[in-house]
N, C-alpha and C positions, 0 to 999 in steps of 0.2 A: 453403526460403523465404529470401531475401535478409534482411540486415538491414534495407537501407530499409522490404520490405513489411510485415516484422515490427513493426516501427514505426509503421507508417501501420496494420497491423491494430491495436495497442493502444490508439489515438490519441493518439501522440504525433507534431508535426510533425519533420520535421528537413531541415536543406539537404540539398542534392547532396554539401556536404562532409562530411555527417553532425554538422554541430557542434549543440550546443543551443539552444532557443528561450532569449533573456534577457528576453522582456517576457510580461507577463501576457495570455492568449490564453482566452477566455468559453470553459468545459467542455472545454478541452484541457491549458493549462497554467497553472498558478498556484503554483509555487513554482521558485527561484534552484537552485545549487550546494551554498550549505548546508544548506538545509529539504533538499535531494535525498539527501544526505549523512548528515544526521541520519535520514531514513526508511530509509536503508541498513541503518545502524549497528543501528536495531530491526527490522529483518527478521534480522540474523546474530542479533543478545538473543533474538527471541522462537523462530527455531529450536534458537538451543542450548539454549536452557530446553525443547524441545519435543523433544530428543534425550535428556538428560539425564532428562527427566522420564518418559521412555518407557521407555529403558534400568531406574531406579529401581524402574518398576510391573514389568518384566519380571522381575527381579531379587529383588521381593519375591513374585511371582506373585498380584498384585492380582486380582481379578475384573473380567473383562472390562466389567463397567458402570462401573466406576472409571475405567476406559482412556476412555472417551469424555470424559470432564477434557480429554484432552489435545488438543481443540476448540479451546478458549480460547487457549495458546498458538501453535498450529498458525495459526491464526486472525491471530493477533498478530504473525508471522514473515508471513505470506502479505500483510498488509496492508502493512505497511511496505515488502518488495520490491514489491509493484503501484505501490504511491504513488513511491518513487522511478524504476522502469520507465517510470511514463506523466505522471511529472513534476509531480505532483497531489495535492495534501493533502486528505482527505478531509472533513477538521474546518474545514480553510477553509472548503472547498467548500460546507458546510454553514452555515456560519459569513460568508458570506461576505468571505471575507481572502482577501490574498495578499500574497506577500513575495517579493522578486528581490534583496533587499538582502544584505551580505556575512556578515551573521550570522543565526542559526538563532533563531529565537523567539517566541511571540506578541507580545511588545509591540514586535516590530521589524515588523509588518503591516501594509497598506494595505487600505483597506475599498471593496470592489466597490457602485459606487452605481447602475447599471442593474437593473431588474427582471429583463431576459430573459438578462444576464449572470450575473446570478444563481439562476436556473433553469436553465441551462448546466450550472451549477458543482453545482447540487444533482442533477442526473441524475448527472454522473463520479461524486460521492462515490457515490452509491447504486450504480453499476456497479464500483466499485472494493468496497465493502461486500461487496456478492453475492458476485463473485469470488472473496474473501478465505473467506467464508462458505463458499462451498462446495470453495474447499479444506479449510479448515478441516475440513467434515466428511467428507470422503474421507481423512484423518490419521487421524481418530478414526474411522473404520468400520474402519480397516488394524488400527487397534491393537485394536479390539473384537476382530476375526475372527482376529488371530493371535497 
């Protein structure tokens, strides 16, 4: 699969030159380079907390029901690489915000004032949610079963 289709399957748009959307786009995009940046930064946190934390149960030979914990961060790394992949904050989305501006932050947001832009935005978060979820529990069935 190319990277454009790849792309266009997650829905995120992008040029022909592959460069990023900069404006806010109803259930596609709604966050800049730093909000992108900061959902980075906690998808590497919440996998290495989610290596770390696996390595630890294996180490002390926890029981496999314990191992399903490891949901939560699993979960936590999955959401944050989706949300910067498909350029979309899910608590915006929920929320409805969005931010393009040069710093990372809720008080640096603009607030989405259409209804149906805003049911856009709450279908992404909930497909980015799932997503994250059921990675989430495919981590935590691996660490169960081995």
């Amino acid at each position: 699969m190319s990277k454009t289709a790849a792309i266009a399957w997650i829905g995120v748009p992008s040029a022909p030159d592959g460069s990023q959307p900069r404006t806010y786009i109803p259930g596609v995009c709604n966050i800049g380079p730093a909000e992108i940046a900061r959902r980075r930064r906690a998808g590497w946190t919440g996998a290495a907390v989610t290596v770390a934390a696996w390595a630890a149960l294996a180490a002390f030979d926890a029981p496999p029901v314990v191992r399903l914990l490891l949901f939560f961060p699993a979960m936590m790394s999955a959401t944050g690489f989706l949300q910067a992949a498909m350029h979309f904050c899910a608590y915006f989305g929920f929320s409805a915000l969005f931010n393009f501006g040069p710093e990372a932050g809720r008080s640096k947001t603009d607030t989405v004032a259409e209804a149906e832009f805003r049911a856009k935005d709450r279908r992404k978060a909930l497909q980015i949610v799932a997503y994250a979820a059921a990675i989430g529990a495919v981590v935590a069935g691996a660490a169960y079963l081995l």
